[in-house]
N, C-alpha and C positions, 0 to 999 in steps of 0.2 A: 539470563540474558537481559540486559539493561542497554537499549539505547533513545535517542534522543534525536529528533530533528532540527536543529538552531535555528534555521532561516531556510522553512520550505520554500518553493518555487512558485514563483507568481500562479494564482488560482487553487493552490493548496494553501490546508492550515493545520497547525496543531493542537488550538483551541480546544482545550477541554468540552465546551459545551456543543462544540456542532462535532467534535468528533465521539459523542456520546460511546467509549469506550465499552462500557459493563451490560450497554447494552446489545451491540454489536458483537461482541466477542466475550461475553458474559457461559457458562456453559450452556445456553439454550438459544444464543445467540446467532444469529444469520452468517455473519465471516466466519465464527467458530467451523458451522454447519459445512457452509462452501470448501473452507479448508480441508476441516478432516474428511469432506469424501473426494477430497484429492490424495489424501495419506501423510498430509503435512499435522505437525501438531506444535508444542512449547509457541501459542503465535504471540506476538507482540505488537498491536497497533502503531503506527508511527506516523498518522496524514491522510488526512479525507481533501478529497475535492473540497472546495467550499460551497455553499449552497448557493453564491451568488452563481460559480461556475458550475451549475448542475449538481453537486453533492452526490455524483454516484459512484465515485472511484474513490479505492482507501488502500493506500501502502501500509504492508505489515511484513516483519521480520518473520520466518519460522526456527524452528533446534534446527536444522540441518543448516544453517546460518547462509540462508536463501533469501531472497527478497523479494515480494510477490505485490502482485496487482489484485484486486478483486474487483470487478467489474457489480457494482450493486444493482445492477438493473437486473441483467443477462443471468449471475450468479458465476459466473465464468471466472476462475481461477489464473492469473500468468504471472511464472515465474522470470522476473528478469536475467538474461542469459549472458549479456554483454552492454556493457558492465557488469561486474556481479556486481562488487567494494559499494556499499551504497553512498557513500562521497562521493563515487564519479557518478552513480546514478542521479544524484541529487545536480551533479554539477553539469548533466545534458537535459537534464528537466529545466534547470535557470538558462537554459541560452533561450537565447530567441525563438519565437518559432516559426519551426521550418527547419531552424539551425541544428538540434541537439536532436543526437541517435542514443535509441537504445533499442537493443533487440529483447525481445520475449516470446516465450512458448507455453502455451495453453496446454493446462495439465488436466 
């Protein structure tokens, strides 16, 4: 699984250095952690929050080709449900806000 975010949505980034990858999701890693004791695994980082806008939420793919949230404060795990396609996901993250829906459920 190889994906890519081109042009996250205002207040995300994909910036190597603030989305500290290896360490996050490294095997000893806190998203690793939060994922696998949801039952999720193969995960794929793909966009943190920025640290101007808080830096505590980070979008990652998992093998079940799901798309989830992780809440870095809480530890709290949600899989986006509607939208799944992460295009459209990405494409109700860039409206306005207020404007763009997506549904999620905490797993």
């Amino acid at each position: 699984m190889s994906l890519t975010v081109n042009n996250p949505p205002e207040g995300w980034t994909t910036d190597k250095g603030e989305m500290n990858a290896d360490f996050y999701w490294g095997t000893d890693g806190d998203g690793t952690a939060a994922a696998k004791a949801v039952g999720l695994s193969v995960l794929q980082p793909l966009m943190i929050k920025t640290r101007r806008d808080g830096g505590d939420g980070y979008v990652f793919a998992a093998t079940d080709k799901s798309y989830c949230l992780w809440n870095m404060t809480t530890g709290d795990v949600f899989k986006f449900v509607e939208p799944t396609d992460l295009e459209k996901i990405l494409a109700e993250m860039r409206k306005p806000a207020g404007e763009g829906t997506v549904k999620t459920k905490m797993l």
